[in-house]
PyMOL Python script that loads the backbone (N, CA, C, O; Angstrom):
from pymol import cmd

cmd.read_pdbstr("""\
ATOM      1  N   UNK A   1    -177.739  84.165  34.682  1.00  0.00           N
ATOM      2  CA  UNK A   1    -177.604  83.005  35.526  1.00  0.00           C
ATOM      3  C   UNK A   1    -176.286  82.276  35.291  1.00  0.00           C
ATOM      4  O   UNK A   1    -176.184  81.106  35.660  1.00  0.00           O
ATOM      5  N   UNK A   2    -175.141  82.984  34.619  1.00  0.00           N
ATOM      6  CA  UNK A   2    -174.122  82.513  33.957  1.00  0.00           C
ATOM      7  C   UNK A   2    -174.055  81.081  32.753  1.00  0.00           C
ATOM      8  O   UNK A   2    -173.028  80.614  32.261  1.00  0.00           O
ATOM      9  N   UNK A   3    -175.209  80.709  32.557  1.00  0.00           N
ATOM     10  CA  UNK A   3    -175.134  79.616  31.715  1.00  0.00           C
ATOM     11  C   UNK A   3    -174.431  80.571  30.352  1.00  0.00           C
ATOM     12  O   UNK A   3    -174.405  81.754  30.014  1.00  0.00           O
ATOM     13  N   UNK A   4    -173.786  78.961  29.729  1.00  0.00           N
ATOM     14  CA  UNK A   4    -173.162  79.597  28.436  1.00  0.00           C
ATOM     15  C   UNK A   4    -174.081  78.935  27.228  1.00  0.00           C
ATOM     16  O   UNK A   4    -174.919  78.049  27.397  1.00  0.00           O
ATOM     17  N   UNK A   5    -173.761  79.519  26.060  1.00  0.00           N
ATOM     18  CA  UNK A   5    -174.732  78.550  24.915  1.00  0.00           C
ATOM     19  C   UNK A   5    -173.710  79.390  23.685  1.00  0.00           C
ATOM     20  O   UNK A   5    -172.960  80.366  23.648  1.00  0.00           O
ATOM     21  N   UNK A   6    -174.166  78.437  22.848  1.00  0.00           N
ATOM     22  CA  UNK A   6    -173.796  78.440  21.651  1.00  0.00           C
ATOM     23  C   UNK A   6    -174.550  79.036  20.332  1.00  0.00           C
ATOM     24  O   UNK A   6    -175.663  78.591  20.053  1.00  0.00           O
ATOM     25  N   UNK A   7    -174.037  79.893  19.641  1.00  0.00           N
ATOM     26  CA  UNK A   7    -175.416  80.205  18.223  1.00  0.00           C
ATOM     27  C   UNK A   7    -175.925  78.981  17.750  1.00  0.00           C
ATOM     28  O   UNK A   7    -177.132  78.743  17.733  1.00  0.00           O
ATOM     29  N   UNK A   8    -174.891  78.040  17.288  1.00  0.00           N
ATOM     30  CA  UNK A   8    -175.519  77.059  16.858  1.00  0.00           C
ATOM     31  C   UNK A   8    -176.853  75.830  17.197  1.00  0.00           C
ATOM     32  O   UNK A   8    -177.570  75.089  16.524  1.00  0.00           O
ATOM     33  N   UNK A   9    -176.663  76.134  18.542  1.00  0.00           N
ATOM     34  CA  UNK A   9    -177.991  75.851  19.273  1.00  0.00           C
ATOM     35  C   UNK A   9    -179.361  76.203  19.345  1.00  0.00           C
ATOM     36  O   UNK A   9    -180.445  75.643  19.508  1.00  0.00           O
ATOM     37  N   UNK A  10    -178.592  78.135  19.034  1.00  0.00           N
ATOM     38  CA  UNK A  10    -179.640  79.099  19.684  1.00  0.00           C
ATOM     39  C   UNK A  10    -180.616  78.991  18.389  1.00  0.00           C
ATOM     40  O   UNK A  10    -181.837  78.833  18.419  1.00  0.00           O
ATOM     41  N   UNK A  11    -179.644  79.132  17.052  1.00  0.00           N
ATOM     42  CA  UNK A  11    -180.481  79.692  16.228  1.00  0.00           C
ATOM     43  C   UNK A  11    -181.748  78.371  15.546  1.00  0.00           C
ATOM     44  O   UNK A  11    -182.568  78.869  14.775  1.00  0.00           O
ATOM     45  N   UNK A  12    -181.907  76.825  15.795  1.00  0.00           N
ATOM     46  CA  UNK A  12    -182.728  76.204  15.686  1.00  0.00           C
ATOM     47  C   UNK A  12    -184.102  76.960  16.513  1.00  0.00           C
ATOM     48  O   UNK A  12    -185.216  77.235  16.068  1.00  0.00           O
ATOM     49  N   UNK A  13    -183.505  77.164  17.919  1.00  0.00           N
ATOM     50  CA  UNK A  13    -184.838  77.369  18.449  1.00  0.00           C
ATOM     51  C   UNK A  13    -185.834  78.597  17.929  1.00  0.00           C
ATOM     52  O   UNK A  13    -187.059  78.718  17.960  1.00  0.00           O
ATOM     53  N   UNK A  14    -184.909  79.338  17.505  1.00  0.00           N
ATOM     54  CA  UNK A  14    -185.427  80.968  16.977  1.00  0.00           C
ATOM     55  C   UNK A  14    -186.158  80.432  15.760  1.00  0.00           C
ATOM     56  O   UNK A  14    -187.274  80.938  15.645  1.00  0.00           O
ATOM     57  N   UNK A  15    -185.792  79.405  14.663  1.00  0.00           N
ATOM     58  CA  UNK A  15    -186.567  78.641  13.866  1.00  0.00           C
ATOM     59  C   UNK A  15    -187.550  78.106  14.076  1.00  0.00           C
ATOM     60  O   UNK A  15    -188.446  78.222  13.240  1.00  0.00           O
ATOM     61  N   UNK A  16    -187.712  77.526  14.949  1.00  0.00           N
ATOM     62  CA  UNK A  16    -188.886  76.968  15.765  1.00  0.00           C
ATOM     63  C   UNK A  16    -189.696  78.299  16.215  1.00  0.00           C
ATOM     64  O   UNK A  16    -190.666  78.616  15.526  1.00  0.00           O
ATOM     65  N   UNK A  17    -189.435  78.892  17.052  1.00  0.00           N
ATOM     66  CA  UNK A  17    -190.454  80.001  17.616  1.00  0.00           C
ATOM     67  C   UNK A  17    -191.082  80.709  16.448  1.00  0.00           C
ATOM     68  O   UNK A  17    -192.270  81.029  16.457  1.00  0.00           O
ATOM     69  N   UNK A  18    -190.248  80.955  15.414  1.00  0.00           N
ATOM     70  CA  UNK A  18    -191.277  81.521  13.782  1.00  0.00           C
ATOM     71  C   UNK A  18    -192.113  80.667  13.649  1.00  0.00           C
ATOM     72  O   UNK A  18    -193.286  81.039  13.628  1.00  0.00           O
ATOM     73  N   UNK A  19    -191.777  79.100  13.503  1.00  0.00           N
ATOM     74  CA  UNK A  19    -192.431  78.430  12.293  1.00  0.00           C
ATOM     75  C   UNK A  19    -191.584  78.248  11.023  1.00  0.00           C
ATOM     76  O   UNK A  19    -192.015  77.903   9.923  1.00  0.00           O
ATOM     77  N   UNK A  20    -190.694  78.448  11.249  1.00  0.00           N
ATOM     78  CA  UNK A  20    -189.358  78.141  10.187  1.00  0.00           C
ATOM     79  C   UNK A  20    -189.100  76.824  10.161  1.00  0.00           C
ATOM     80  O   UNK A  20    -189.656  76.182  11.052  1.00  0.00           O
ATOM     81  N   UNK A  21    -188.154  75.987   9.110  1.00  0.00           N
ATOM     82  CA  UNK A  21    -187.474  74.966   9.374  1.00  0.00           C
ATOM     83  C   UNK A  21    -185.940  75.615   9.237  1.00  0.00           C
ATOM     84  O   UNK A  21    -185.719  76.663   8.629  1.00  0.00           O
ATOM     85  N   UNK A  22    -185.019  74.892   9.839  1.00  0.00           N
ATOM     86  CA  UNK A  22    -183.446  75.667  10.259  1.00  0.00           C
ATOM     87  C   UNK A  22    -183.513  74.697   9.297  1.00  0.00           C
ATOM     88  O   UNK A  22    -184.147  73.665   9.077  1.00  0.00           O
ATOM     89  N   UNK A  23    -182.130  75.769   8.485  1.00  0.00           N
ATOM     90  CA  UNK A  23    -182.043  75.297   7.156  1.00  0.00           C
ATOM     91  C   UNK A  23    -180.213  75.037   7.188  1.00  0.00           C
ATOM     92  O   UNK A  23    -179.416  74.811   6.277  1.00  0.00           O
ATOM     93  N   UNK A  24    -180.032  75.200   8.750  1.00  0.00           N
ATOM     94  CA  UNK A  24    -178.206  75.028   8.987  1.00  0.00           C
ATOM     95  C   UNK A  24    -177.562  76.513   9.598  1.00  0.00           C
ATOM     96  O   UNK A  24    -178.259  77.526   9.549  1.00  0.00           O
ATOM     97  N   UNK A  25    -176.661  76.535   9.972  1.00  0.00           N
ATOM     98  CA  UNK A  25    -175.714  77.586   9.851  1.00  0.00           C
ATOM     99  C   UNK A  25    -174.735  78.073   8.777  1.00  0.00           C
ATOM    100  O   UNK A  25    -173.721  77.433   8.495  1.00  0.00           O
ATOM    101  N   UNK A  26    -175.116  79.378   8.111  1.00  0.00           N
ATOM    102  CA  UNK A  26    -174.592  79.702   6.914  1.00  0.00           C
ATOM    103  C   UNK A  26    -173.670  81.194   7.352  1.00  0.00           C
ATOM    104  O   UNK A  26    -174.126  82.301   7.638  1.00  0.00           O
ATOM    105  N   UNK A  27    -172.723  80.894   7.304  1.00  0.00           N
ATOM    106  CA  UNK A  27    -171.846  82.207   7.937  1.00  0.00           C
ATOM    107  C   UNK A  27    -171.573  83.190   7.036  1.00  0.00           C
ATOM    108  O   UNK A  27    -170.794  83.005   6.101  1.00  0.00           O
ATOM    109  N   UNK A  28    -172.388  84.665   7.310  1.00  0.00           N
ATOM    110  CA  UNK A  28    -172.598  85.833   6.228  1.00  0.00           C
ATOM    111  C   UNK A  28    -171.830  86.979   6.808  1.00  0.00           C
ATOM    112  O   UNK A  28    -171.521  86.826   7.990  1.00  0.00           O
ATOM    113  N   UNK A  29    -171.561  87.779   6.398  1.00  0.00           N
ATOM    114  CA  UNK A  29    -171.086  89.057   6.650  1.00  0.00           C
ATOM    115  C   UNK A  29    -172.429  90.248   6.755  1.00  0.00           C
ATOM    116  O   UNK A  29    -172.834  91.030   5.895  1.00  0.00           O
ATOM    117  N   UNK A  30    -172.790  90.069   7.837  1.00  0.00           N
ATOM    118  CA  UNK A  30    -173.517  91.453   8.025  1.00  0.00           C
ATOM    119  C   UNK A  30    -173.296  92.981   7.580  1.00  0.00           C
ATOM    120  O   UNK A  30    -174.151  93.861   7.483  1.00  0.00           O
ATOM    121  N   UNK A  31    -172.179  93.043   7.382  1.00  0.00           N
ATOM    122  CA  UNK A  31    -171.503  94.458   7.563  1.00  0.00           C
ATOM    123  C   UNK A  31    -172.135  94.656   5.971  1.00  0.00           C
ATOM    124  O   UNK A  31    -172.842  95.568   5.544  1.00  0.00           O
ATOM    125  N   UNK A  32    -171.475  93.153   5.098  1.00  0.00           N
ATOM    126  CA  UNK A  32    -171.948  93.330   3.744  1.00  0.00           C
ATOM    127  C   UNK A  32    -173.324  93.182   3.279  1.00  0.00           C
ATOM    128  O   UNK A  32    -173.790  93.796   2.320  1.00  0.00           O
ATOM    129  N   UNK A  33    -173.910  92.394   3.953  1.00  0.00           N
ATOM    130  CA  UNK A  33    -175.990  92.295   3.763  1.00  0.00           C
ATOM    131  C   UNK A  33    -176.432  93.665   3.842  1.00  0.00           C
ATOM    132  O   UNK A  33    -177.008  94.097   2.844  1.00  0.00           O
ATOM    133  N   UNK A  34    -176.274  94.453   4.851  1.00  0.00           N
ATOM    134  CA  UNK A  34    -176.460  95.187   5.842  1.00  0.00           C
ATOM    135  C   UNK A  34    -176.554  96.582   4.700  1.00  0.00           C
ATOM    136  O   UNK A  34    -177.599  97.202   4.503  1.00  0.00           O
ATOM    137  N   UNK A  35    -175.010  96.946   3.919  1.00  0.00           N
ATOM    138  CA  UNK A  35    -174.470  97.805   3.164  1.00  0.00           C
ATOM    139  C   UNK A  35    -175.639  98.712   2.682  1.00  0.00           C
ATOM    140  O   UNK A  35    -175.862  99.919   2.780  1.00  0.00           O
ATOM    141  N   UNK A  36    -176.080  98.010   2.307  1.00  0.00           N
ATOM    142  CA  UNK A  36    -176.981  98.757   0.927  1.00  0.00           C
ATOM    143  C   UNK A  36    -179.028  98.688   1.108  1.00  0.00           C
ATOM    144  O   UNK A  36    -179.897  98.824   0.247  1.00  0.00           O
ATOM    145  N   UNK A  37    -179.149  98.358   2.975  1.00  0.00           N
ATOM    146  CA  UNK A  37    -180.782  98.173   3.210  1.00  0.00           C
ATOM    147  C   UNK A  37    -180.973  99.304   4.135  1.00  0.00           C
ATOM    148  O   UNK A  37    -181.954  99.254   4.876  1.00  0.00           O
ATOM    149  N   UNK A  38    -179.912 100.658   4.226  1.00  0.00           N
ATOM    150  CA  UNK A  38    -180.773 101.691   4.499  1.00  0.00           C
ATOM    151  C   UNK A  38    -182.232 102.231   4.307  1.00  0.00           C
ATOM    152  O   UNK A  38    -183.025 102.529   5.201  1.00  0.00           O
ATOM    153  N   UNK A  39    -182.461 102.307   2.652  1.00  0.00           N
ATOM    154  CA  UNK A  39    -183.767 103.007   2.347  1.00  0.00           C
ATOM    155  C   UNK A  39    -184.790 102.106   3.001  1.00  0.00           C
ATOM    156  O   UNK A  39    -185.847 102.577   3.419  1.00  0.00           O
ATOM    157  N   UNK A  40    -184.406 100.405   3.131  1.00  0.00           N
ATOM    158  CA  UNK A  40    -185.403  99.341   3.277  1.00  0.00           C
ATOM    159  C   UNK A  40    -185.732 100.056   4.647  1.00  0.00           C
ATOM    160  O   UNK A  40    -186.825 100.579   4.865  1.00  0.00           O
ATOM    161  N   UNK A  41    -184.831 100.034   5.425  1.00  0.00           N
ATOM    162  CA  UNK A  41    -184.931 100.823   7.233  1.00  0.00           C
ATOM    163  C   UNK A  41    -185.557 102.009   7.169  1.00  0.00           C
ATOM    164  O   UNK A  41    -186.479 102.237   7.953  1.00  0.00           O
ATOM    165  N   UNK A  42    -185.222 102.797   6.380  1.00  0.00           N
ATOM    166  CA  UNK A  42    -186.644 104.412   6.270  1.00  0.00           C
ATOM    167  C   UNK A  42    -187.403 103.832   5.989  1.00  0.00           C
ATOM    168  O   UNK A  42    -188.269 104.266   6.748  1.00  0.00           O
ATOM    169  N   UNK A  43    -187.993 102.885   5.279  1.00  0.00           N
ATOM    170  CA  UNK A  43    -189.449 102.942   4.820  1.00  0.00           C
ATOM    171  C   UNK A  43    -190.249 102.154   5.956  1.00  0.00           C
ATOM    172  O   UNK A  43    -191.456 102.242   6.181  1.00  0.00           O
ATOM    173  N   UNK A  44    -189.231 101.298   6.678  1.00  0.00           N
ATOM    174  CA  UNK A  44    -189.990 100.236   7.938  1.00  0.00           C
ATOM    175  C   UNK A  44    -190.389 101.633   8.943  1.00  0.00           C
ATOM    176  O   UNK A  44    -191.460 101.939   9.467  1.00  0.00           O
ATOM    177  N   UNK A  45    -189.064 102.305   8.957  1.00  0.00           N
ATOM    178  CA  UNK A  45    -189.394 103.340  10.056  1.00  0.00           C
ATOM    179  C   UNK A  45    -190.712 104.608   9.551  1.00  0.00           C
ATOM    180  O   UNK A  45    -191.486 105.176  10.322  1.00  0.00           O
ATOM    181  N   UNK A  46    -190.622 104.789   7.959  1.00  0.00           N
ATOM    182  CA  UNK A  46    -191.888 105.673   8.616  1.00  0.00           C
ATOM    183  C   UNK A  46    -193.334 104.930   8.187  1.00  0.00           C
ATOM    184  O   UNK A  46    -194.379 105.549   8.385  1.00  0.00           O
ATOM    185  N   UNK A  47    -193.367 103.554   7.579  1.00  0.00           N
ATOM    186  CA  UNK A  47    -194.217 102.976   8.056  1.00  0.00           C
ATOM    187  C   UNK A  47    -194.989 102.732   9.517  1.00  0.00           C
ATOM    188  O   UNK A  47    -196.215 102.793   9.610  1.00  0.00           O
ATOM    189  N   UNK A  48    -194.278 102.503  10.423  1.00  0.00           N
ATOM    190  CA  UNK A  48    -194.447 102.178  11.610  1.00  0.00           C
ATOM    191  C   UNK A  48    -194.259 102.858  12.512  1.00  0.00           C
ATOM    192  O   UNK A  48    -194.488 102.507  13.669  1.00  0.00           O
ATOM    193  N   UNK A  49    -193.705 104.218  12.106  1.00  0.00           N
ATOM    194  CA  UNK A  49    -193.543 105.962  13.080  1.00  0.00           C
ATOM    195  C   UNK A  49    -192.687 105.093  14.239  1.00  0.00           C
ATOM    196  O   UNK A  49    -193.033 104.844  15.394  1.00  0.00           O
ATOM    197  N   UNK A  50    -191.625 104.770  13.633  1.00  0.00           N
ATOM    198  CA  UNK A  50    -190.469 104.370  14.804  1.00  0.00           C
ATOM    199  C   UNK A  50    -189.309 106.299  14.516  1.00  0.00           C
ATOM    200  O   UNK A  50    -189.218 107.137  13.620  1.00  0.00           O
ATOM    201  N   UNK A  51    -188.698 106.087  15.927  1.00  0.00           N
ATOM    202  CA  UNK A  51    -187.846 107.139  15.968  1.00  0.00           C
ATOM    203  C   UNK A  51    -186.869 106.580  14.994  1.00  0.00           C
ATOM    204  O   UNK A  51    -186.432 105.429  15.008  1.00  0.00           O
ATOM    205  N   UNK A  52    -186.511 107.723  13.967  1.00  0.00           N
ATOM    206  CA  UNK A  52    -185.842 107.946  12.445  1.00  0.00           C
ATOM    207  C   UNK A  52    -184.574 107.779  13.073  1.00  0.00           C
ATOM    208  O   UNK A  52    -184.151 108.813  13.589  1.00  0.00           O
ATOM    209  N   UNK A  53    -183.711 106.586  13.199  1.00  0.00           N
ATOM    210  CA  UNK A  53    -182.218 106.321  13.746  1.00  0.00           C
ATOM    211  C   UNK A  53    -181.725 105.664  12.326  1.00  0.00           C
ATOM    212  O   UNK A  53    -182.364 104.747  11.810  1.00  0.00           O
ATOM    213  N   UNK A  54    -180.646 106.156  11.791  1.00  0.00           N
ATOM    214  CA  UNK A  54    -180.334 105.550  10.568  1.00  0.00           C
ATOM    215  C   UNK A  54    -180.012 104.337  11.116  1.00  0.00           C
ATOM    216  O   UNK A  54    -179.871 104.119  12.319  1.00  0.00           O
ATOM    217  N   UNK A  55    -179.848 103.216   9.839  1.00  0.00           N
ATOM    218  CA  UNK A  55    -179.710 102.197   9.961  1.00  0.00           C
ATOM    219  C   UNK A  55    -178.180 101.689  10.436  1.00  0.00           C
ATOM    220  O   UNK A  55    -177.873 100.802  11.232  1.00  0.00           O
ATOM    221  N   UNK A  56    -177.225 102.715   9.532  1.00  0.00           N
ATOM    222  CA  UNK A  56    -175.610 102.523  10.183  1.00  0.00           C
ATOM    223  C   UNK A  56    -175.281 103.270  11.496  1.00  0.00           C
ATOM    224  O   UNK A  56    -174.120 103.314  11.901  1.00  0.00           O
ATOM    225  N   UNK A  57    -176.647 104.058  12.387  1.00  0.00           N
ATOM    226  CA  UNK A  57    -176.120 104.173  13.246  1.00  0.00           C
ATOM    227  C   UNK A  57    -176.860 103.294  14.493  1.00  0.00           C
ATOM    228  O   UNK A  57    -176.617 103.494  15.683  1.00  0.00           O
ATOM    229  N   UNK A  58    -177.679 102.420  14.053  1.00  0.00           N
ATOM    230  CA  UNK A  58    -178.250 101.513  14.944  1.00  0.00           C
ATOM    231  C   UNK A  58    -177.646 100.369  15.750  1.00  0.00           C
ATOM    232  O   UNK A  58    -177.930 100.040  16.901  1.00  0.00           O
ATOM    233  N   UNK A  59    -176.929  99.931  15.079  1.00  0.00           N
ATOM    234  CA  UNK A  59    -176.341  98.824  14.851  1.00  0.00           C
ATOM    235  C   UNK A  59    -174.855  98.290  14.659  1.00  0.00           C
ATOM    236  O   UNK A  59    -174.646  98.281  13.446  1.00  0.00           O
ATOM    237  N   UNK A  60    -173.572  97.774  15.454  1.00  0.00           N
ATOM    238  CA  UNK A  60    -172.616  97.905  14.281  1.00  0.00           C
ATOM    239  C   UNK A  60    -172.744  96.590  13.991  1.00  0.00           C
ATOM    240  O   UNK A  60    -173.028  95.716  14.809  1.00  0.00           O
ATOM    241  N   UNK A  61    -172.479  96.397  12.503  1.00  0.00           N
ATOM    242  CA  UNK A  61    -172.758  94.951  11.654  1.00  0.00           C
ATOM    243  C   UNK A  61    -171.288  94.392  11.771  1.00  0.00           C
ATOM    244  O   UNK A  61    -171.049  93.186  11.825  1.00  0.00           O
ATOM    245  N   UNK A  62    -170.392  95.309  11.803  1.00  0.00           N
ATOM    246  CA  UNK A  62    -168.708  94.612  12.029  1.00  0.00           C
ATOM    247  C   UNK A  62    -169.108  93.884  13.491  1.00  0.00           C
ATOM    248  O   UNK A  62    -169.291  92.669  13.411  1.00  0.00           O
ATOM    249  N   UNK A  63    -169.219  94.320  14.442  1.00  0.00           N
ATOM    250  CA  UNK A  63    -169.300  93.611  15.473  1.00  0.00           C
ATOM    251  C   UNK A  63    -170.149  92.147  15.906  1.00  0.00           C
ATOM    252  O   UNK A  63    -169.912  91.102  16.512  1.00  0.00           O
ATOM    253  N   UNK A  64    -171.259  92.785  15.197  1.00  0.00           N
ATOM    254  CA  UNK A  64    -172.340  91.570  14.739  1.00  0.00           C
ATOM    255  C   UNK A  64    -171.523  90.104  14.004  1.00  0.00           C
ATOM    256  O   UNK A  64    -171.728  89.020  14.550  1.00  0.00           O
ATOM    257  N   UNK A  65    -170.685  90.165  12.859  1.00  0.00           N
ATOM    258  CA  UNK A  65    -169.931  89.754  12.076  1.00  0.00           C
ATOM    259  C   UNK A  65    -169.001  88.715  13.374  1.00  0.00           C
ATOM    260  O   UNK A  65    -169.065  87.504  13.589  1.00  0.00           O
ATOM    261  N   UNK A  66    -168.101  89.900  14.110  1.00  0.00           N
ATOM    262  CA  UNK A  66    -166.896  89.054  14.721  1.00  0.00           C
ATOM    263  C   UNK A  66    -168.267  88.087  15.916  1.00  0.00           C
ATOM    264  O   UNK A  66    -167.848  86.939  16.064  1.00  0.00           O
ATOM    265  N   UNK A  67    -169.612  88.283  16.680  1.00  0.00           N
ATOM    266  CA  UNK A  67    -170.301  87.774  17.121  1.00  0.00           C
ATOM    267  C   UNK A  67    -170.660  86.535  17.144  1.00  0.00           C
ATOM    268  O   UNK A  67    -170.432  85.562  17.863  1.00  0.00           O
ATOM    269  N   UNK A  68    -171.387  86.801  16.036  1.00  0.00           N
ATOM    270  CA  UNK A  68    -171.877  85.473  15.118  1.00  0.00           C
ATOM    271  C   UNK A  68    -170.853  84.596  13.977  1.00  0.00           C
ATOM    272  O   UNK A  68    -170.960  83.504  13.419  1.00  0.00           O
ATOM    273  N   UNK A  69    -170.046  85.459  13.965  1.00  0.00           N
ATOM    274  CA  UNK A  69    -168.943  84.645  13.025  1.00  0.00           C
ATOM    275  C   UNK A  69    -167.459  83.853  13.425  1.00  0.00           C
ATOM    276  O   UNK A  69    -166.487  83.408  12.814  1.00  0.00           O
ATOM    277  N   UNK A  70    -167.876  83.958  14.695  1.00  0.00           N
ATOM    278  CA  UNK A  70    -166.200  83.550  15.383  1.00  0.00           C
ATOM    279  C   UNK A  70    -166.350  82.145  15.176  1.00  0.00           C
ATOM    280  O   UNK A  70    -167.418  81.533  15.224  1.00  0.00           O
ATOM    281  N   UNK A  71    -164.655  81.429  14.826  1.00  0.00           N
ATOM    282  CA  UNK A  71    -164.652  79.996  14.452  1.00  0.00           C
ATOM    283  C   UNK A  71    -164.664  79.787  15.825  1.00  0.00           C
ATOM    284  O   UNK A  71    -164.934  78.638  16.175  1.00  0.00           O
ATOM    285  N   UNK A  72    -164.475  80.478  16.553  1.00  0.00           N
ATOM    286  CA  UNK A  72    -164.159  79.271  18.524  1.00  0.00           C
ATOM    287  C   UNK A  72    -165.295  79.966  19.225  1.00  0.00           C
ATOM    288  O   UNK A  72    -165.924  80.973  18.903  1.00  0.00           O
ATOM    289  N   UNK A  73    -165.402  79.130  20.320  1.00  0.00           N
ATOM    290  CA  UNK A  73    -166.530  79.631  21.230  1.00  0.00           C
ATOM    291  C   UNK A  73    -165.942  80.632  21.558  1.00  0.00           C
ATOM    292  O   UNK A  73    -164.736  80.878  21.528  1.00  0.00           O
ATOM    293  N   UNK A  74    -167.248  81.557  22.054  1.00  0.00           N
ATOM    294  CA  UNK A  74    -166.769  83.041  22.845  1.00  0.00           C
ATOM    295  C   UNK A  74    -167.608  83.154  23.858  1.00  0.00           C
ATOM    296  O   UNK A  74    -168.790  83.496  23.833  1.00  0.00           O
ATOM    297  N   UNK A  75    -166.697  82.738  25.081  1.00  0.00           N
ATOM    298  CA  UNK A  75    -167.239  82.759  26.245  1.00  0.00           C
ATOM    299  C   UNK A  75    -167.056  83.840  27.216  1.00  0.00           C
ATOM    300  O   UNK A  75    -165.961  84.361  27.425  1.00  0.00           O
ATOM    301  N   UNK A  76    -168.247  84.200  27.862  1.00  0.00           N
ATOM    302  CA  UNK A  76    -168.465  85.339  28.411  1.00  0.00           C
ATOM    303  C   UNK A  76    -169.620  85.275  29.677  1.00  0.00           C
ATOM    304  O   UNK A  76    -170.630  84.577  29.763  1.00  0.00           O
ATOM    305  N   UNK A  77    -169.027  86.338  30.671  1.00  0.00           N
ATOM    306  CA  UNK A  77    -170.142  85.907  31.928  1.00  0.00           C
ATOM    307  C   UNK A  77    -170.261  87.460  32.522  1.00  0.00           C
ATOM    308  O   UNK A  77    -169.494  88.244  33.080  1.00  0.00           O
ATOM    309  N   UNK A  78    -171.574  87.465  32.114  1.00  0.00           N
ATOM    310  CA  UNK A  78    -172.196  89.001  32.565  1.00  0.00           C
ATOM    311  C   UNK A  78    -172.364  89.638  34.365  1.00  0.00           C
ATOM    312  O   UNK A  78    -172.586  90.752  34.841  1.00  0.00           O
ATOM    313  N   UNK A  79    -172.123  88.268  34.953  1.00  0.00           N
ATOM    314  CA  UNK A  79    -172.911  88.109  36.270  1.00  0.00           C
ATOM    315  C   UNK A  79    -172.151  89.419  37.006  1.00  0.00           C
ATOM    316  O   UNK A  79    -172.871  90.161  37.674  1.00  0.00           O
ATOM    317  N   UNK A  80    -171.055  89.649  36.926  1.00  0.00           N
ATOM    318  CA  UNK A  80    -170.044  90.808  37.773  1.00  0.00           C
ATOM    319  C   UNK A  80    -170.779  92.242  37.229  1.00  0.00           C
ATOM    320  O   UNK A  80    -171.175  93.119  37.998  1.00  0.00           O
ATOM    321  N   UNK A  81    -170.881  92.301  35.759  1.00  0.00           N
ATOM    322  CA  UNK A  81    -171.574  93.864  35.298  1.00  0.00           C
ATOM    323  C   UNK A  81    -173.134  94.175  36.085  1.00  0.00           C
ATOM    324  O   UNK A  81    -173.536  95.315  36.318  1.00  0.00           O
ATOM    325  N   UNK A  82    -173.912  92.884  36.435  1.00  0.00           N
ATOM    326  CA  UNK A  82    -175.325  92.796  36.557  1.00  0.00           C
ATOM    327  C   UNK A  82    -175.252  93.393  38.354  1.00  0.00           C
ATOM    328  O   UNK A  82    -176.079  94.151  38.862  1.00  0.00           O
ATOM    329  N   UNK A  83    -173.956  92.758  39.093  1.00  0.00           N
ATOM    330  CA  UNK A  83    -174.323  93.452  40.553  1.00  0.00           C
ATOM    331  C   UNK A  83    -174.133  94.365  40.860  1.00  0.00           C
ATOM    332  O   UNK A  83    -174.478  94.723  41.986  1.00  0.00           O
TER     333      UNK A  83
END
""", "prot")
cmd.dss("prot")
cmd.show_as("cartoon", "prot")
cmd.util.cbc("prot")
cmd.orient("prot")
């Protein structure tokens, strides 16, 4: 619908929809969290008989990183890809 928003907005409400209290915005490096929770991702996956996609190829956490980590807004409008 082209509206824009902000993480810092977004991520209270995602607190709210758990049952969390937002405890702030704490700016992490995914790429580095991320590093070393392969085995954690096999064991979710054959717990739960999800299709076996490694975890570094699910996801890229660098991109995630420049996403969620940019100091300026990053504005963007999908509406042209959607028609």
């Amino acid at each position: 619908n082209g509206d824009y928003f902000r993480w810092e907005t977004v991520f209270p409400q995602f607190a709210k929809h758990f049952g969390l209290e937002f405890a702030g915005v704490k700016t992490r490096s995914l790429a580095k969290e991320m590093a070393d929770k392969g085995e954690v991702w096999d064991r979710i996956v054959a717990k739960h008989g999800l299709k076996p996609i490694k975890l570094d190829k699910l996801a890229s956490w660098g991109f995630a990183d420049w996403v969620f980590g940019a100091e300026f807004d990053v504005m963007a409008d999908t509406t042209k890809i959607r028609q």
